[in-house]
Structures are given as C-alpha cells and as structure tokens.
C-alpha positions as CSV (number, residue, x, y, z in Angstrom):
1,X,135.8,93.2,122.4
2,X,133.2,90.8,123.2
3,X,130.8,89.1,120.8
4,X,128.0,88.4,122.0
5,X,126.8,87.2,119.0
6,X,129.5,84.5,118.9
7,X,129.3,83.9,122.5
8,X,125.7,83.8,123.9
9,X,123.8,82.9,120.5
10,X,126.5,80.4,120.1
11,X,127.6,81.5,116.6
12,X,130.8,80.1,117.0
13,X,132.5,77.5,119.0
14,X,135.8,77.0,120.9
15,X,137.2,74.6,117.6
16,X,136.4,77.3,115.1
17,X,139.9,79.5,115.6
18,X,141.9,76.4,116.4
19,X,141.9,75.1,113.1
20,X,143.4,78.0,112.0
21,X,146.2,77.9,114.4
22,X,145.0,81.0,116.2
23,X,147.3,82.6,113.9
24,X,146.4,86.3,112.9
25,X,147.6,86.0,109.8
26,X,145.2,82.9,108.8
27,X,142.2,84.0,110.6
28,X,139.1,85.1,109.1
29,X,137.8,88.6,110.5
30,X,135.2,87.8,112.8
31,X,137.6,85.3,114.7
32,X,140.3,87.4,115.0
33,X,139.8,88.3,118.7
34,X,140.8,84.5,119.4
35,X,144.5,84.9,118.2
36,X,147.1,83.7,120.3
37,X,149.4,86.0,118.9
38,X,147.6,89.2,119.1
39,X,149.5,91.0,116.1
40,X,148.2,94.1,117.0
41,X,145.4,95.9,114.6
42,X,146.2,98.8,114.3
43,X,143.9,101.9,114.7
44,X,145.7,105.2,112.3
45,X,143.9,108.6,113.3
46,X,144.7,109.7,109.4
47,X,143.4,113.2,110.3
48,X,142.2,115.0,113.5
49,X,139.8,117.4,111.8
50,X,136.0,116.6,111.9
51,X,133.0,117.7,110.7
52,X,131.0,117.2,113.7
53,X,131.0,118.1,117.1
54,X,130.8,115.2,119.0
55,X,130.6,115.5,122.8
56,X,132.2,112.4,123.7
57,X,135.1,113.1,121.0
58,X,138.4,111.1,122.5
59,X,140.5,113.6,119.9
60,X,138.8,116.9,120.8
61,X,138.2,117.4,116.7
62,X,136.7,120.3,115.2
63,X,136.0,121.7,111.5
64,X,139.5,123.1,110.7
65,X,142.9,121.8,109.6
66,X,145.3,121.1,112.1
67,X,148.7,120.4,110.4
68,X,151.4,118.0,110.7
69,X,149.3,115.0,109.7
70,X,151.4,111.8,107.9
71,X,151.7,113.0,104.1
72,X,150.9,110.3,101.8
73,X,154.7,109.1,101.0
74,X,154.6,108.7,105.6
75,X,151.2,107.2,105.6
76,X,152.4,104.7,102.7
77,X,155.5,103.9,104.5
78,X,153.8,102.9,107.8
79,X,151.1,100.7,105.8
80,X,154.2,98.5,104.0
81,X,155.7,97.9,108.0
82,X,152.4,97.0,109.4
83,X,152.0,94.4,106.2
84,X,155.7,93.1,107.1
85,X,155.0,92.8,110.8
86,X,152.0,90.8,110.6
87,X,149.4,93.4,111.4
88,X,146.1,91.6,110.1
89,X,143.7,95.2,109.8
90,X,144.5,98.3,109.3
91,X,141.4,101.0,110.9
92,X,141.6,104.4,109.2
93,X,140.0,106.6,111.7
94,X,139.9,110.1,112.4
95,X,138.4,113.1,113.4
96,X,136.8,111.9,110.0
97,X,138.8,110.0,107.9
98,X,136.9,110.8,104.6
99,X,138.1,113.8,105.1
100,X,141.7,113.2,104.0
101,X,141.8,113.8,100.2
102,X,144.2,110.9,99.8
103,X,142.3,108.3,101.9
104,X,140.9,106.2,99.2
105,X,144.8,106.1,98.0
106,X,146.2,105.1,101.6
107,X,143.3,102.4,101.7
108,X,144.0,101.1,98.4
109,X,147.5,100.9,99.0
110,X,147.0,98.7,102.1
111,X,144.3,96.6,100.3
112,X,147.1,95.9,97.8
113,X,149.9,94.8,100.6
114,X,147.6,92.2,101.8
115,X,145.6,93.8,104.7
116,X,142.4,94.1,105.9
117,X,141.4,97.7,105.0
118,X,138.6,98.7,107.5
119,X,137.0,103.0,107.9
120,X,135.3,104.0,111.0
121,X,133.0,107.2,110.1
122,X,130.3,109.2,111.2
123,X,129.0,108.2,107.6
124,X,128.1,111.7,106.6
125,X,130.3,112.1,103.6
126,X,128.7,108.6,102.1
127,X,127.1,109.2,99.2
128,X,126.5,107.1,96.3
129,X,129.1,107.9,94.6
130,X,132.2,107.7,97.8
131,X,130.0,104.2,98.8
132,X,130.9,103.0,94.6
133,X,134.6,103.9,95.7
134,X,135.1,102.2,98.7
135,X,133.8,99.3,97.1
136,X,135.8,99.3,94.4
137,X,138.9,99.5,95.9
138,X,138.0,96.4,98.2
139,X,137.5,98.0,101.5
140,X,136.6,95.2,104.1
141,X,133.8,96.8,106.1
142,X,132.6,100.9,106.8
143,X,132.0,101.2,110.7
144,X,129.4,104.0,111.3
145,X,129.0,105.8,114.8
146,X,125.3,106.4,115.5
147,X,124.5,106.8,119.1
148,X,120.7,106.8,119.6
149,X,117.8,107.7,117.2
150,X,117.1,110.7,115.6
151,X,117.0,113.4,117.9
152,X,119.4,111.9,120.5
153,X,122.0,110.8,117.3
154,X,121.8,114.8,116.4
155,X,121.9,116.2,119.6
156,X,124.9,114.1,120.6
157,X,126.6,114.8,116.9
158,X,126.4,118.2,117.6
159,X,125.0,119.0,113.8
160,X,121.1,118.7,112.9
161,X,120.5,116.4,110.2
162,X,123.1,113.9,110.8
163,X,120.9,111.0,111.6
164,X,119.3,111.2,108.4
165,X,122.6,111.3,106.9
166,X,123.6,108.3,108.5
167,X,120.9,106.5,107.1
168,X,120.9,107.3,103.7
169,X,124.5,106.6,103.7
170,X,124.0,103.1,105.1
171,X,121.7,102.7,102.1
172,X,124.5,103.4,99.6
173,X,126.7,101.4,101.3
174,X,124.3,98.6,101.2
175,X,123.4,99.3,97.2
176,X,126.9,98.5,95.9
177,X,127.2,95.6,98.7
178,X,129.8,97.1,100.9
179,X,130.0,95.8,104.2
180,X,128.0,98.3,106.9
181,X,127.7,98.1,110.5
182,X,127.0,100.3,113.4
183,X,128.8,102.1,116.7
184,X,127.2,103.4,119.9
185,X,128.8,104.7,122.6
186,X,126.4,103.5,125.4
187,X,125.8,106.9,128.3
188,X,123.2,107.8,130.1
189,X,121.5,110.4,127.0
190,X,120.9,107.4,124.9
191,X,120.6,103.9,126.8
192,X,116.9,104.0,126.7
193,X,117.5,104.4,122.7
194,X,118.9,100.8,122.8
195,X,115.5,98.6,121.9
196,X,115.0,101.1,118.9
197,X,118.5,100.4,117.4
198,X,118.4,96.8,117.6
199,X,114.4,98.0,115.7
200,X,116.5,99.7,113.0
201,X,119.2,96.9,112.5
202,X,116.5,94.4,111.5
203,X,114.2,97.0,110.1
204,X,117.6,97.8,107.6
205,X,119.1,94.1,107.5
206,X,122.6,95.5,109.3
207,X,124.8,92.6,109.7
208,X,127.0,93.8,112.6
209,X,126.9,96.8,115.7
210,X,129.5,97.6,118.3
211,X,128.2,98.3,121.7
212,X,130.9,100.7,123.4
213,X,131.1,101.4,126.7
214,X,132.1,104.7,127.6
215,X,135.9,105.7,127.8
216,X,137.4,108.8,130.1
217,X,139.0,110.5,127.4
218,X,139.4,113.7,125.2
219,X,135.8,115.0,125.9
220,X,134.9,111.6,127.0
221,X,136.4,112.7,130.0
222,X,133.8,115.3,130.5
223,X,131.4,113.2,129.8
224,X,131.7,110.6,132.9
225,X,129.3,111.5,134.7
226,X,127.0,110.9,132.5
227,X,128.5,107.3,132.8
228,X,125.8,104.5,133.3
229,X,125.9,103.5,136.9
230,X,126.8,100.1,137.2
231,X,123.3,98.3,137.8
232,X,122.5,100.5,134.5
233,X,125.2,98.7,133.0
234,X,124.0,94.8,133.9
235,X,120.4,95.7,133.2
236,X,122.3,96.9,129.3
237,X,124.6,94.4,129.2
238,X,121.1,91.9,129.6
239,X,119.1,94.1,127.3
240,X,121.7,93.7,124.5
241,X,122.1,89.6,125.4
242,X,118.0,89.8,124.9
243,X,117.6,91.5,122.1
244,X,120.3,89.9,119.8
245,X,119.0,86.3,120.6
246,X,115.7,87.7,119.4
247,X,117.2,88.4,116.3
248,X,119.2,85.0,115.9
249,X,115.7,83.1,116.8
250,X,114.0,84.7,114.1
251,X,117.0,83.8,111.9
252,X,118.6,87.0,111.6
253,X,122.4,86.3,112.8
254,X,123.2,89.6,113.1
255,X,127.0,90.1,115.0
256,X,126.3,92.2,118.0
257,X,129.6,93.0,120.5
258,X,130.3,95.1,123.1
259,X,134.0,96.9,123.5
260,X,135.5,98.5,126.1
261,X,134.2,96.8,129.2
262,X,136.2,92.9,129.6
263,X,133.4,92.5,132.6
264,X,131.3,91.9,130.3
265,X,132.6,88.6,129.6
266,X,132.7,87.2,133.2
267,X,129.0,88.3,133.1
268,X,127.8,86.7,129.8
269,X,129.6,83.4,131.3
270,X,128.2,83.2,134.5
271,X,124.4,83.9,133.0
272,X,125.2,81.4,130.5
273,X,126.0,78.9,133.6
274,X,122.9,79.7,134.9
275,X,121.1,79.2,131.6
276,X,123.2,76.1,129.5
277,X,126.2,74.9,131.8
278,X,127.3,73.1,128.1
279,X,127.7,75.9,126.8
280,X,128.9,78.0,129.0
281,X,132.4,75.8,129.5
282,X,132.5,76.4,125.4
283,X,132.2,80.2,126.4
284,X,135.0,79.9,128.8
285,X,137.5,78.4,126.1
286,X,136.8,81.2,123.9
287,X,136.8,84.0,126.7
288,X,140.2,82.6,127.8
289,X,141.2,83.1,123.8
290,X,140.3,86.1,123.8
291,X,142.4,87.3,127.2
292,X,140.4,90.5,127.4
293,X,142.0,94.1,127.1
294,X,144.3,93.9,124.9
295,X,145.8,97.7,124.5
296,X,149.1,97.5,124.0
297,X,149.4,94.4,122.8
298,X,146.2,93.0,120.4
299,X,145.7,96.9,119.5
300,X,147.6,99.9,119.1
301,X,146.9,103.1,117.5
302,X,149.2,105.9,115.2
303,X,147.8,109.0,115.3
304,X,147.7,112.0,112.8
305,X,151.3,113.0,113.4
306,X,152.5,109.1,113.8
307,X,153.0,109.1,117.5
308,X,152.0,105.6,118.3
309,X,149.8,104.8,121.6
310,X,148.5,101.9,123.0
311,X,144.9,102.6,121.8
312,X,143.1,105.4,120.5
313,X,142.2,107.0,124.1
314,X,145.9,106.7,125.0
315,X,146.8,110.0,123.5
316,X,148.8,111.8,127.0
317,X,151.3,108.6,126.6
318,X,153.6,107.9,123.5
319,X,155.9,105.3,123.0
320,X,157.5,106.8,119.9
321,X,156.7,107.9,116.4
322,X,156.8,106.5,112.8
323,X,158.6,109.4,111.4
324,X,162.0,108.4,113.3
325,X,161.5,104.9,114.0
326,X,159.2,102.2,112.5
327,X,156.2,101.2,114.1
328,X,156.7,97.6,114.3
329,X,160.4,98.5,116.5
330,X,158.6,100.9,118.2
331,X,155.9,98.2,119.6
332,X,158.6,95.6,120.0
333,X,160.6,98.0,122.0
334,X,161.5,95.7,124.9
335,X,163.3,98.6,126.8
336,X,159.8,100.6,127.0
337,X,159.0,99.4,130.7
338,X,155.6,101.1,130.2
339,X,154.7,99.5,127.1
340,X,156.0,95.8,128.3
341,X,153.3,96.3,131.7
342,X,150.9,97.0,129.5
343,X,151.3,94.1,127.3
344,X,151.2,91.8,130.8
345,X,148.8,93.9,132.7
346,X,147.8,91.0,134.9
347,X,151.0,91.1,137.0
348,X,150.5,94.7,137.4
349,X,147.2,95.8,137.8
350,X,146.3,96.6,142.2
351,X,143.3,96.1,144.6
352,X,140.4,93.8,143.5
353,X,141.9,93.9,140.2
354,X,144.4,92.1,141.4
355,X,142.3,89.4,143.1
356,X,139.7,88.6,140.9
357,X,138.9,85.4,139.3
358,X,139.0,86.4,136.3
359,X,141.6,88.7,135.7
360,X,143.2,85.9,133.0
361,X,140.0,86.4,131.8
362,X,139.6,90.5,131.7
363,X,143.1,91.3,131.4
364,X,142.7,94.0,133.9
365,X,140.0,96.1,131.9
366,X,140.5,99.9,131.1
367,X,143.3,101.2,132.4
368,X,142.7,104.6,131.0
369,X,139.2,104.7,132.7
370,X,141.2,103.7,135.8
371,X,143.9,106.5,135.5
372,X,140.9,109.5,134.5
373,X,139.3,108.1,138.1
374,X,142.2,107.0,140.2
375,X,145.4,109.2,139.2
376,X,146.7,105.5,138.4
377,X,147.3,103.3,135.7
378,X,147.2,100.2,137.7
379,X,144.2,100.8,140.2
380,X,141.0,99.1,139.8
381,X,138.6,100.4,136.9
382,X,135.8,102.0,138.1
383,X,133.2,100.6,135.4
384,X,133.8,97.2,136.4
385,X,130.2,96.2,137.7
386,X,130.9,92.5,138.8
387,X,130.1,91.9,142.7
388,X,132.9,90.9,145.1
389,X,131.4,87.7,145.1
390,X,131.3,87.2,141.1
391,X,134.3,88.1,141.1
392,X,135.3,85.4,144.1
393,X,136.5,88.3,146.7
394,X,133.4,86.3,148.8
C-alpha cells in the first residue's frame, strides 16, 4: 500500500509515526502502514456468497450459499484472539459481507474489544437504513469497489444498475457521517475511466480511494491479459500522482493510494528526486517504514471456513485454521518454513528481484502474480515496470 497522498502531496512527514513509537497498537489509521511491528490486519472473508458477478472475483463468488462459513460463537472467538495479539483492524470482506445476517453483530463485537472495525463492499445493500447501522455501531470506515463509470462499473459487476447503486449508497453513507471511500481495480476495460473518478471524488467530497493493481487470482487470473502493460502502468501510476495533487492544490486533501504494486514506490521516489530532492529523502524515510509487501507478515487473511492465508489472493496455500488452532499460534508458527520466507521475502526472492536496489524497499512485490506467471513463488514479478537501470541492474 502506497499513499500517495501522504507521499507525493506531502501529507505527512517521516516524524509523524515516530512519535508514536511505530507501534501498531498507538497508531492512528492512516499511519499505520509505517509500523515497525507490522501486527498484521487482518482481512476475514465472513462469507463467500455474492451478489454480483464480478469478473476479476479473487473468491470465484456467486449468488448461492456455500456452507461451512465461521458461525457466530467461531467468528466471535477469532475477533477476541486478534484483540489479544495486537491486530490493530479487523476487514470484514466477502463475496459480500452484508450478506452475513450476523455481520453487524461480529462488527460490533470487535468494535467493543478495541479494534478497528473496517467493511469492504460493493455498496449495493447500503441503504439508509444499513448506512444508520453501521454508524451506530462505530464502524471505522465502508470501502466500496467501483471500477470505472457507469457502463464500465456495470459491465465489469456483472449486474445492470449497480453503479447507480453505488452511488446512492455513498450518499447514505455520507448522510449519517460514516466514513466512505472508493476501490478500483486498475485493467485495461477501465484505465481510461481514471480522470472521471478522480471527477466524481471531488464532484461527491470522497475523502479516500484505493488504486489496486491487478492480482492473478480466482478469476483475476483470467483476467491477466487484460493486465496494463507496463508503460500503461507509469503513464497510470503519473496520471494518478497528477490528478490527486490537483485536488490537494485546490485544497481538497483527499487520501489517494495505490495497493498491490511496491514499484510504485521506487517510482513516486525517484520522480520526486527529479521534482523536490528535499522531499524526496523525506519519502525515502517513510518508504523504508513502510518495507513494501507485507503478506504474511503486515497482512493476513481468514477465510469463510477459517483457513488462514497470507492475504486474500493466497487461497491454494494455508497455514492452518482457526477452528483447531488460534490464529495468532497459527501466524506465529515458527516451524511453518513457508510462512517464515514469506515474512523475510527479501532473502528469498530470485533474478532481478534479487538484485534490485530497492528490494528493502519493495519487499519483493507480488509473489502471487509471480507464481500465476512463473510456476514460482520466488521468481521475479512480472508487473514490476521499473527499468534495469532504475532499478540499478545498469
């Protein structure tokens, strides 16, 4: 995860999480990146069924019920041993989460122990009356995917009318002063959509949007071709660095970050270099805070039936599962020689992975993308767009 926002438009400097100790625990939300003891946040799939029909869907959901989800008792058991082990935010995710009939239990429950209580949705179940709830109950912040405008958003949802939906149900969020921000998954069917979003998060006062780079997984994985191309990728990675200074010059500090692609920090450093060599040694500071992918370590997901992964697109790999051992064992499982690489990928990773100048930096990117492409968790990954001489290989 890298904010841009925080970064390029300077909305936070390299002192700002070391008066907190870099402590997870004592961290305000929009530092949290900059912990130096990466208690992991913890993405729970609380349900796999979905109503929509996403084509880049990592869980292959559909409209049905699956079975063998976490009951309530499970799902309230694992929330008290993320409290105890420290895990500052707790993501209920799906399929679609407000799906669950208990969810606004389970998220109340964790709001009570202490933790950051955080929904990613396809907002289509937000009404006025669900946005009221989630509000009362003291939700942090409603994530809502919307991946291009209206007839791209629907196309790519699979269902007519979502967009729409999506929109009113940032307005209800908004009414009762809940927290709302945005997620796009960046591909080549909605790039172009890109200037009009960042139109539609001033034209509706958003405060925060995610850009995610694409990730080989569940249907995902058919979906890589339609991958940008890597010059598609700098000329977005520069749009998005464009457009949300726009917004901070006109005094609307919006957060903006991009996930799922570490390069991207290399390249807003070495543009800043280019631009304000002051700031740019600030960026460094905090890009070395952050230490880059962090799956595995910084974030780890439970999914419907409590098998734990190392994210969310790590689904063909387990380590364990909550219903016979507790998560936070299960993630401190020193005999897991998988899970131990993974939280020190730098002395694993191969090729110009390996070699790059900012692998402390990076943290080896996507391994997942690398494994879809490669057949192997350590080889290079293939949406890495630095040169070989940014990266110092020249």
């Amino acid at each position: 995860m890298i904010g841009i926002s925080k970064l390029y438009c300077g909305a936070v400097e390299a002192s700002d999480p070391l008066r907190y100790g870099r402590r997870s625990g004592e961290l305000p939300s929009h530092l949290l990146q900059f912990s130096a003891d990466k208690k992991p946040v913890v993405v729970w799939n609380v349900t796999r069924r979905c109503n929509l029909k996403c084509v880049h869907c990592y869980s292959h959901s559909e409209d049905r019920n699956y079975g063998g989800e976490l009951s309530l008792d499970e799902g309230k058991s694992l929330i008290e041993d993320l409290a105890q082990f420290g895990s500052p935010v707790v993501l209920f995710s799906g399929g679609e989460p407000l799906i669950r009939p208990d969810i606004l239990e389970l998220i109340q429950y964790a709001v009570n122990l202490g933790r950051r209580a955080v929904v990613s949705t396809n907002g289509t179940l937000i009404n006025e009356r669900m946005a009221e709830k989630l509000q009362e109950i003291g939700l942090s912040y409603v994530g809502i995917s919307l991946d291009g405008l209206e007839q791209v958003h629907d196309a790519f949802r699979g269902v007519p009318g979502t967009f729409r939906r999506v929109a009113s149900a940032i307005k209800n969020c908004q009414a009762v002063g809940l927290k709302v921000g945005l997620r796009f998954t960046i591909n080549k069917r909605n790039y172009e959509d890109i200037p009009g979003i960042f139109d539609l998060v001033e034209d509706l006062a958003i405060p925060r949007i995610c850009f995610y780079h694409l990730v080989y997984a569940g249907r995902g994985t058919d979906l890589m071709k339609e991958d940008l191309d890597h010059e598609q990728t700098r000329y977005v990675v520069d749009l998005i660095m464009d457009r949300t200074k726009m917004l901070h010059d006109k005094g609307f500090p919006v957060e903006v970050l991009t996930v799922d692609n570490h390069a991207d920090g290399p390249y807003l450093y070495l543009r800043l270099k280019r631009e304000d060599p002051e700031r740019a040694r600030e960026v460094l500071k905090l890009l070395q805070m952050n230490e880059g992918n962090n799956s595995g370590r910084g974030i780890g997901c439970v999914s419907w039936d409590g098998s734990v992964h190392a994210d969310q697109f790590w689904r063909h790999h387990t380590f364990g599962n909550v219903r016979e051992k507790r998560f936070s064992e299960i993630w401190t499982d020193t005999h897991d020689d998988f899970l131990m690489k993974l939280k020190d990928k730098k002395n694993h990773v191969k090729g110009r992975c390996s070699q790059c100048t900012w692998l402390s930096v990076c943290g080896g990117n996507f391994r997942v993308r690398a494994e879809a492409v490669h057949g192997d968790v350590w080889a290079p990954d293939p949406a890495c767009y630095l040169s070989d001489e940014e990266i110092g290989l020249k």
